[in-house]
C-alpha positions as CSV (number, residue, x, y, z in Angstrom):
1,X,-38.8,2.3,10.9
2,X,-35.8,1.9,13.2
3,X,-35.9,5.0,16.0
4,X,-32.3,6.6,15.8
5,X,-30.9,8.5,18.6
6,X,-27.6,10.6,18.7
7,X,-25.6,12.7,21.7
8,X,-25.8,16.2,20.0
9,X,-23.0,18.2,20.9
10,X,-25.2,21.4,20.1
11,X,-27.7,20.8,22.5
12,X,-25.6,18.7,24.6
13,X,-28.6,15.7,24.8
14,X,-29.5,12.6,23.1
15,X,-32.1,13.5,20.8
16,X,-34.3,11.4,18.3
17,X,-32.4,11.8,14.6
18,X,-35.0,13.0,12.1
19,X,-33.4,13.4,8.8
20,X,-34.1,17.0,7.3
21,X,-35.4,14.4,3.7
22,X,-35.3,11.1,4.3
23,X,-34.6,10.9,0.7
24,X,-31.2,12.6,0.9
25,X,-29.9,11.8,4.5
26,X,-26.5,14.0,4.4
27,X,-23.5,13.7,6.8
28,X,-19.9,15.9,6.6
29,X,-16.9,14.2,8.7
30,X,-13.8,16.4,9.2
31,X,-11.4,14.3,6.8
32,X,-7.3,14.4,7.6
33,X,-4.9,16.8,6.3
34,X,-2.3,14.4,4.1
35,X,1.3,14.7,4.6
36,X,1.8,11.7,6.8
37,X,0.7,8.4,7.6
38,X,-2.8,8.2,9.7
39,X,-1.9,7.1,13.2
40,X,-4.0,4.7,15.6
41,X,-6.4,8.2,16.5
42,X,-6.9,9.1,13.2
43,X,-8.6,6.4,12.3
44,X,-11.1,6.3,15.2
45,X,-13.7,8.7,13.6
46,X,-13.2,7.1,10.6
47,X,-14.7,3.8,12.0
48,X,-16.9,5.6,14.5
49,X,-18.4,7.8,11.5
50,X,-18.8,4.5,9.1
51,X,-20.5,3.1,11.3
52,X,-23.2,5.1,11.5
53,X,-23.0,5.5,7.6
54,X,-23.5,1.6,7.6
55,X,-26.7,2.5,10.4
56,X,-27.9,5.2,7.8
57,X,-27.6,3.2,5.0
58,X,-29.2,0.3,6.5
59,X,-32.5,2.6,7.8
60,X,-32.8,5.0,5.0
61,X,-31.1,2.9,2.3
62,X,-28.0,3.1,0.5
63,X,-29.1,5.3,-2.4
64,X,-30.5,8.1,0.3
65,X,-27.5,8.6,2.0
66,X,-25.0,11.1,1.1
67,X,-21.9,11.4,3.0
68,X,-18.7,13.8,2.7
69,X,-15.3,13.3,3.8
70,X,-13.0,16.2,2.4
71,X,-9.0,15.9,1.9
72,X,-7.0,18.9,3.2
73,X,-4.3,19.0,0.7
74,X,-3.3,23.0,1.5
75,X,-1.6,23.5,5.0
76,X,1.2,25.1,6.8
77,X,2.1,21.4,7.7
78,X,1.9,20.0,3.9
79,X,4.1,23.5,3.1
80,X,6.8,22.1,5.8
81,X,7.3,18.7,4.6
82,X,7.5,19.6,0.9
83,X,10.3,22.6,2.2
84,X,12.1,19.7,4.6
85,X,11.7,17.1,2.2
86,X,12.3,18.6,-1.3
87,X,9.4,16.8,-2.8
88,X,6.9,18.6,-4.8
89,X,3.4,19.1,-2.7
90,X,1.2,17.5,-5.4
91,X,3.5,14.5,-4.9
92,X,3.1,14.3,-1.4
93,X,-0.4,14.9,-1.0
94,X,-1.2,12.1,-3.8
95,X,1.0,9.6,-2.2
96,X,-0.3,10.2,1.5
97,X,-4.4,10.3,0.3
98,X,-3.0,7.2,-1.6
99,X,-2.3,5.4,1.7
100,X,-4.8,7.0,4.2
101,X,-7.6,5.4,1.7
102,X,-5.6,1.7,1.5
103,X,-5.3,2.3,5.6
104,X,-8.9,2.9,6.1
105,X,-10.2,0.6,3.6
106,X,-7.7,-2.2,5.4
107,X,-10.2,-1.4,8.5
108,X,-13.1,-2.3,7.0
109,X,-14.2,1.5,6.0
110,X,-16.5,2.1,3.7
111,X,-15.9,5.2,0.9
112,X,-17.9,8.0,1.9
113,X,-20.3,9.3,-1.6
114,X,-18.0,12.0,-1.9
115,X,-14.0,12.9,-0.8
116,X,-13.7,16.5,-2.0
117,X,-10.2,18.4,-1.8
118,X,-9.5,21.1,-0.6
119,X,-8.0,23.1,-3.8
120,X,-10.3,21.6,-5.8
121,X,-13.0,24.4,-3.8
122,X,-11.1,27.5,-4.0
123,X,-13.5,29.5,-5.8
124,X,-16.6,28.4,-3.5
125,X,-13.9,29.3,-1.2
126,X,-13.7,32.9,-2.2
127,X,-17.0,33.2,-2.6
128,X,-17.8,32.7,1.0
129,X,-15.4,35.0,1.8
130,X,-16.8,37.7,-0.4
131,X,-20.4,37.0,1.1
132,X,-18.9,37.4,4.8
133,X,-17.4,40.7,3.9
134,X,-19.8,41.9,2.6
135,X,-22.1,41.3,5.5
136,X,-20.0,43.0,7.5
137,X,-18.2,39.3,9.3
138,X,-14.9,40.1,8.0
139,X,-12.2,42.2,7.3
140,X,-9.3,43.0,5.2
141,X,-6.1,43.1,7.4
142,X,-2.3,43.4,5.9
143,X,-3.3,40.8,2.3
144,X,-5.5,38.7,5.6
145,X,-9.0,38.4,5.5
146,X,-9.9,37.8,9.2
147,X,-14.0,36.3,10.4
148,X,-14.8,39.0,12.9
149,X,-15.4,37.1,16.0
150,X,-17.7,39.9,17.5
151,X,-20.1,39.6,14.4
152,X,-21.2,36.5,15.9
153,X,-23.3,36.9,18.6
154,X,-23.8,32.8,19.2
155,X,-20.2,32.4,19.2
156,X,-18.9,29.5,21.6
157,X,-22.2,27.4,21.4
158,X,-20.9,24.3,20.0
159,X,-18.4,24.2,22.7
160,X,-19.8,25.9,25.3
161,X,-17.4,28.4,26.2
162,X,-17.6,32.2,26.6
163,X,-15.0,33.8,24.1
164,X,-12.8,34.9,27.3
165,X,-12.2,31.3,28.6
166,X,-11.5,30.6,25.0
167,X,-8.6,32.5,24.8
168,X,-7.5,31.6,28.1
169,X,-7.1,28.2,27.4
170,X,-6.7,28.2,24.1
171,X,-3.1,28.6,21.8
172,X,-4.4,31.8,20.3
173,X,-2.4,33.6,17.3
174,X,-1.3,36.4,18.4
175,X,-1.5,39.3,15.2
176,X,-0.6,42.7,15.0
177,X,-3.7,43.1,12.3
178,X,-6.4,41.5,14.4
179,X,-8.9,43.6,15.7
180,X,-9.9,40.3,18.2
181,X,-7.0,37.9,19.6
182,X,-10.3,35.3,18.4
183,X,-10.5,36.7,15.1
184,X,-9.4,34.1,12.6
185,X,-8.0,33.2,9.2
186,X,-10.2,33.2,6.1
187,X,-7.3,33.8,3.3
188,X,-3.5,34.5,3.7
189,X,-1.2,35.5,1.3
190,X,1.4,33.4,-0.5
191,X,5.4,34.6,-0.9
192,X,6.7,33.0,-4.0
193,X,7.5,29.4,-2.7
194,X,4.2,28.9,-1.0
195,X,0.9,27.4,-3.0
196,X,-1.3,30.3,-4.1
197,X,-4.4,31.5,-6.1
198,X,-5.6,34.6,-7.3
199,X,-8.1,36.5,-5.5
200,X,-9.6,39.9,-4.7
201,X,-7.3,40.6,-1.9
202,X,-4.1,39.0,-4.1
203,X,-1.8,36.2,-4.4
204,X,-3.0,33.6,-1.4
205,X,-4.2,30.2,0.3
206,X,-7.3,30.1,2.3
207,X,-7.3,29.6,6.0
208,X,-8.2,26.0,7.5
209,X,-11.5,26.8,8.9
210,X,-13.2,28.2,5.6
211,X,-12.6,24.8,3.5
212,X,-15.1,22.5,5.4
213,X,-17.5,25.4,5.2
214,X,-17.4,26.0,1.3
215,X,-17.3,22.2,0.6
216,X,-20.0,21.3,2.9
217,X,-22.0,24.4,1.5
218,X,-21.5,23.1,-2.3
219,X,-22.2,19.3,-1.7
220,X,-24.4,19.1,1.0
221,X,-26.3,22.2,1.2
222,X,-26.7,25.4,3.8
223,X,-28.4,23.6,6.2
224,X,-27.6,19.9,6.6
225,X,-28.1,16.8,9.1
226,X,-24.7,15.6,10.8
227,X,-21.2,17.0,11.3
228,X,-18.8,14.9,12.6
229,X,-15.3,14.3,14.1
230,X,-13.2,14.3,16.9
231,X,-13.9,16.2,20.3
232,X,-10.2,17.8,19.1
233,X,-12.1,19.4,16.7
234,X,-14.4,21.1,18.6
235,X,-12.6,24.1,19.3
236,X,-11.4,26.0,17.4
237,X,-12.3,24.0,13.7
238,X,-15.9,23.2,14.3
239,X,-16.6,26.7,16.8
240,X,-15.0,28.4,13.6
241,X,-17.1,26.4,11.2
242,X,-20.1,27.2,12.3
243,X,-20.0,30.8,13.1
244,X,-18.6,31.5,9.7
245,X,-21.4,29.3,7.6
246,X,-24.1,30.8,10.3
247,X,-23.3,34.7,9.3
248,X,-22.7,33.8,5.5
249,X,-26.1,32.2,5.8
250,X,-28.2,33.8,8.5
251,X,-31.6,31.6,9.1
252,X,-30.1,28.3,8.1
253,X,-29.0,25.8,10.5
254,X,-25.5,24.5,8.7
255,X,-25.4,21.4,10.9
256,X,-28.4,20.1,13.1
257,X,-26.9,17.1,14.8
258,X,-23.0,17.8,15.7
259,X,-21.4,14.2,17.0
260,X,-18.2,14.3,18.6
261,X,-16.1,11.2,19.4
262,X,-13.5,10.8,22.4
263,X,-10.1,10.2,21.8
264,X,-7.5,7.4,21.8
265,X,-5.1,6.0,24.4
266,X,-2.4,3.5,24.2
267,X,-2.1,0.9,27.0
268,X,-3.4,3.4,29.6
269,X,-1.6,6.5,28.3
270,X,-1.8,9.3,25.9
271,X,-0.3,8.0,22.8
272,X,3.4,9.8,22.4
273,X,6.5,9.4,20.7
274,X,8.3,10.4,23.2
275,X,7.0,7.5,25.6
276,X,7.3,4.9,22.2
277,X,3.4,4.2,22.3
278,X,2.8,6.3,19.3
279,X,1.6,3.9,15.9
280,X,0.5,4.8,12.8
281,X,-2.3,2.2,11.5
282,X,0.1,1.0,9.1
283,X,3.0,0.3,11.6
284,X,0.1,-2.0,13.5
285,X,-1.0,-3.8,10.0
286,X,2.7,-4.2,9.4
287,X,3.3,-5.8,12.6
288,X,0.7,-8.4,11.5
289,X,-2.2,-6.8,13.8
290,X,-5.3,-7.6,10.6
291,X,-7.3,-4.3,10.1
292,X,-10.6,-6.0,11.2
293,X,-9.1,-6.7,14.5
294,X,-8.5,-3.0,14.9
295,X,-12.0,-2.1,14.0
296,X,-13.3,-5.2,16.5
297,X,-11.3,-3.0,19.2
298,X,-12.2,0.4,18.3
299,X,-16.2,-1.4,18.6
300,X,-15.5,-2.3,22.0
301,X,-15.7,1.3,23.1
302,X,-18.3,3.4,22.8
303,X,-17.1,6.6,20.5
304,X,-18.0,9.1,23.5
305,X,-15.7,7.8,26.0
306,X,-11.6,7.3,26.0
307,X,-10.8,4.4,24.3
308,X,-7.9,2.3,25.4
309,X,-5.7,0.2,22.7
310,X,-3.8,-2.7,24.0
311,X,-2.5,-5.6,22.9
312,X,-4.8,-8.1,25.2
313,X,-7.8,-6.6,23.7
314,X,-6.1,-6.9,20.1
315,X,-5.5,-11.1,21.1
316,X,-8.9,-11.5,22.6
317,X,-10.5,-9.8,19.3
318,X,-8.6,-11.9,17.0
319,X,-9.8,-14.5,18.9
320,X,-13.4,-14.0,18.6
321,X,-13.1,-13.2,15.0
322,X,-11.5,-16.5,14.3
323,X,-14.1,-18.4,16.5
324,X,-16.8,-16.8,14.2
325,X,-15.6,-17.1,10.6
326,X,-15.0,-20.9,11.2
327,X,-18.9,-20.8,12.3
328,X,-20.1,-19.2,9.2
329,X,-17.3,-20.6,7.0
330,X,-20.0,-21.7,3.7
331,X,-22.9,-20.0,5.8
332,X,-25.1,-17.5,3.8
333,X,-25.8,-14.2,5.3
334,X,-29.2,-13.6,6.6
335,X,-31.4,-11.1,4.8
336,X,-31.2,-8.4,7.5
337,X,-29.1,-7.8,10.6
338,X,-30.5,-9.2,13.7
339,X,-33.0,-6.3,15.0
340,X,-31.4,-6.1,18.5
341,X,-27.9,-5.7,17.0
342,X,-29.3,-2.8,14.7
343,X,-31.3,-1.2,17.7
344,X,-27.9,-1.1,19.5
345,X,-26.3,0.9,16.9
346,X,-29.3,3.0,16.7
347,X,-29.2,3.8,20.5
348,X,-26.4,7.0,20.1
349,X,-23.8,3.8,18.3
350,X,-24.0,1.7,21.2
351,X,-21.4,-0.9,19.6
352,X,-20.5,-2.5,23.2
353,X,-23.9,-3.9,23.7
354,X,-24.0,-4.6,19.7
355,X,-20.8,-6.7,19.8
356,X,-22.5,-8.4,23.0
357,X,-25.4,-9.4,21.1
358,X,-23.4,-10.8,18.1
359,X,-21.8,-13.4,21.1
360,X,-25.1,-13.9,21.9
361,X,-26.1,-15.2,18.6
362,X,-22.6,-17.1,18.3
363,X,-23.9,-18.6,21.4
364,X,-27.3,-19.5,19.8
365,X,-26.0,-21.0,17.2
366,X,-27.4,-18.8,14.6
367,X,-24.4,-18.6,12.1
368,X,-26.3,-16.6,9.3
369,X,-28.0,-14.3,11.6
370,X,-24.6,-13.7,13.0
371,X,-22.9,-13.3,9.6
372,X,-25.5,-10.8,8.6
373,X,-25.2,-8.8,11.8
374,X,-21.4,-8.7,11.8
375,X,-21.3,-7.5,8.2
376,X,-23.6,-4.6,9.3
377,X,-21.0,-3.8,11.5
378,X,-18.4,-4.1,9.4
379,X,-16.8,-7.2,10.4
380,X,-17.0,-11.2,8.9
381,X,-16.7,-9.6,5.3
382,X,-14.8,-11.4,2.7
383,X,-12.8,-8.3,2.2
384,X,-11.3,-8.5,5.6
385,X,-10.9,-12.5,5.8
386,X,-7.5,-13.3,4.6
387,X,-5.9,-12.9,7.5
388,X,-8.3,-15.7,9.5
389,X,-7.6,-17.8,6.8
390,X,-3.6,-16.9,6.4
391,X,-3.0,-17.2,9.9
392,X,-4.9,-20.4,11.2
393,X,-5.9,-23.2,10.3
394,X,-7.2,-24.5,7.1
395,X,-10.7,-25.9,6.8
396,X,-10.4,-29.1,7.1
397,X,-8.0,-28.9,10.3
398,X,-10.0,-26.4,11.8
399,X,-12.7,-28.2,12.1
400,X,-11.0,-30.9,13.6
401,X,-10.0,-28.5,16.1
402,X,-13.7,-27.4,16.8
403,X,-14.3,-31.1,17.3
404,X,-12.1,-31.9,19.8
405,X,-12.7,-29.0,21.8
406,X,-16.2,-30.0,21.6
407,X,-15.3,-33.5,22.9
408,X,-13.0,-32.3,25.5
409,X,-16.2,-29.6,27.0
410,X,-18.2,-33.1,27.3
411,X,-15.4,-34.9,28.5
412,X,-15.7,-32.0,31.1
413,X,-19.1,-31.9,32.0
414,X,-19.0,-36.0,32.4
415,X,-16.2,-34.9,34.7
416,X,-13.7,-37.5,33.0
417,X,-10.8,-34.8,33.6
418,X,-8.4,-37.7,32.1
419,X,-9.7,-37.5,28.7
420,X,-10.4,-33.9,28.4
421,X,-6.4,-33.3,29.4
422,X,-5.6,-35.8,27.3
423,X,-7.0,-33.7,24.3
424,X,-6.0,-31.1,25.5
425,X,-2.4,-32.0,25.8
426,X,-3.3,-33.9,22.3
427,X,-3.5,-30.0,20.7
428,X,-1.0,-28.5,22.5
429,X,1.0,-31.0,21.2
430,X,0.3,-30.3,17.6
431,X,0.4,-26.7,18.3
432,X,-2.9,-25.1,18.6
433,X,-3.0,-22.7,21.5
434,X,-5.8,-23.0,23.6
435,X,-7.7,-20.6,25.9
436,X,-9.8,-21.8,27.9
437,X,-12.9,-18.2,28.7
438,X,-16.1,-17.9,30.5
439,X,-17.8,-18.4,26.8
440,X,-15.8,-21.5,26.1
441,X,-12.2,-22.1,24.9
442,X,-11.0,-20.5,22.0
443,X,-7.6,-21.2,19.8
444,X,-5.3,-20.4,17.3
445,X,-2.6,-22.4,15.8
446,X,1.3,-21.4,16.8
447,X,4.0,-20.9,14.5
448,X,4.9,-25.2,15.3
449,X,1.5,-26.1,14.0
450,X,1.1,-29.8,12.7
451,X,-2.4,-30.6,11.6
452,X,-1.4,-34.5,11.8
453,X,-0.6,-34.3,14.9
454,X,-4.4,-33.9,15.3
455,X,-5.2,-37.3,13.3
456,X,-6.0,-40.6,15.5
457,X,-7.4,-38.4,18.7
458,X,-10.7,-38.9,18.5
């Protein structure tokens, strides 16, 4: 069996990933909070995190593998928009879940086993709450119930920070009713206007924190395999996470692997709207950027270091992509994924050095090796093709194409320079943009493209 290792934020090494039961492998990913479109860093964990679903899946098989993705459809920010907006929350949070999933399923994304919401877990919610007073982790403040920071002895683990730096550096709520300026949130009440349930402390909404906790718990168990998200996540969601399922649960481990992923930067700077480099993934899909040239690009990175988005590596990705669907165009996958590409993936999601290794077998030749290989990775599936197909050539040209790029490389190597400008000059002519790269020219046809103007070349 294929030897995974992950980067555990916990321990802060790369450990070998032994499933708790390797019957019922079980992952939770933070999930967004829908009242707006996902933007361009939103949907890096979602890829990051599918991926190694698609590496679970693939070592454990599909049925063994459970993975959780919750909704947060009750927030402060949801509140806002529904007061700025007029629009009825249910509306808003149905309409935004609506596109996130169309978004993310645009970049190749597969559906985690289960997407739970938020108020569909309120009781599980107050349950937890209940246990944690009664333990003595939490108090009754003012219609709050606050999780008593200084019940936790372990608190700051996961990010590795003594509770004094945290609320040095951190945007810390400052309350009248908190015993700790750390304390935080488990239920809040509700004024008339505001989404609210019943509960033993009244009228209210739960905090942020206590929803991944209660879903998690319900679905997954109290002591599962992976958590995941963004490093933004870290403190305070995940710190707050796991000190409240720890003390509701003493002697189980909630999460044993914790995987973080870096964030996102637009051509070389923090993505802003006040510098104009801020997109939502729909603004790029809109702009005709296809979502499985996103997902090549988030690939190129590996998920614990800054990733940079521009629009070179966008063109060089739709590049390759084209280049490989016309060499498995009526090519049957492979049974299984080249081993090296899967070993890549294994090695803490090293997708650099797996999206090297599918050029290597584009370079081979091996078109249903490659196939298979890219589809593990999420890419070269028939979901994703239309834009290849939309935006270039049809088959019949594009092979032509391939041909007399393939005549003008020899005409190279013979070093008969007339003929291989002539060709070249034959395509440009007719509109197909050529490149020429270190691993041979690629092309695309421009918006003047004449496939007879290819006829009679050769």
């Amino acid at each position: 069996m294929t030897e995974i290792r992950l980067t555990n934020t916990l321990t802060r090494r790369k450990e070998t990933f032994t499933p708790i039961d390797p019957d019922r492998v079980r992952m939770y990913v933070c999930g967004p909070t829908v009242y707006d479109r996902a933007h361009l860093g939103n949907a890096r964990p979602v890829v990051v995190f599918d991926t190694l679903f698609r590496l679970l899946r693939q070592v454990y098989g599909p049925r063994h593998v459970v993975y959780v993705r919750n909704f947060t459809d009750v927030d402060d920010k949801i509140i806002a928009r529904a007061r700025e907006s007029g629009r009825p929350i249910a509306q808003i949070t149905a309409e935004t879940t609506a596109w996130y999933l169309e978004d993310m399923a645009a970049l190749g994304a597969l559906e985690p086993t289960h997407m739970p919401r938020a108020t569909e877990y309120i009781a599980e919610m107050v349950a937890m709450i209940e246990t944690l007073l009664a333990r003595g982790c939490a108090y009754v403040a003012e219609g709050h119930v606050l999780f008593d920071v200084s019940s936790d002895p372990d608190y700051g683990i996961l990010s590795g920070r003594s509770v004094e730096d945290m609320i040095a550096g951190a945007r810390v709520e400052i309350a009248p009713y908190k015993r700790n300026p750390m304390d935080f949130v488990l239920w809040k009440p509700s004024d008339a206007e505001q989404p609210g349930w019943d509960s033993p402390w009244g009228r209210g909404r739960p905090g942020w924190h206590i929803e991944c906790s209660a879903m998690s718990l319900k679905l997954l168990g109290d002591c599962f395999d992976i958590h995941g998200g963004g490093n933004d996540l870290m403190f305070p969601h995940h710190e707050n996470e796991l000190a409240q399922s720890s003390c509701a649960h003493p002697g189980a481990c909630f999460a044993r692997f914790w995987l973080h992923n870096e964030m996102l930067q637009v051509e070389g700077k923090k993505m802003s709207k006040s510098l104009g480099n801020f997109f939502t993934v729909r603004d790029l899909l809109d702009q005709g950027v296809p979502g499985e040239v996103i997902r090549f690009v988030f690939l190129l990175t590996h998920y614990r270091k800054p990733m940079d988005w521009t629009r070179r590596k966008a063109d060089e990705a739709a590049a390759a992509l084209r280049r490989w669907r016309r060499m498995t165009e009526g090519v049957a996958p492979a049974p299984a994924p080249d081993p090296a590409v899967v070993a890549a993936v294994a090695d803490d999601l090293n997708t650099p050095r797996a999206l090297a290794e599918l050029h290597r077998l584009a370079a081979e030749g091996r078109a249903d090796v490659l196939l298979a290989s890219a589809r593990f990775l999420g890419l070269l599936t028939e979901a994703l093709g239309d834009w290849a197909r939309a935006g270039g050539a049809d088959p019949e040209a594009a092979a032509r194409i391939d041909r007399l790029l393939a005549e003008r490389a020899a005409a190279r190597k013979a070093r008969d320079f007339a003929r291989a400008d002539a060709i070249r000059d034959a395509l440009v002519a007719a509109g197909v943009i050529v490149k020429d790269t270190p691993d041979g020219a690629e092309w695309e046809v421009g918006p003047d493209f004449d496939p007879a103007g290819l006829e009679g070349v050769l």
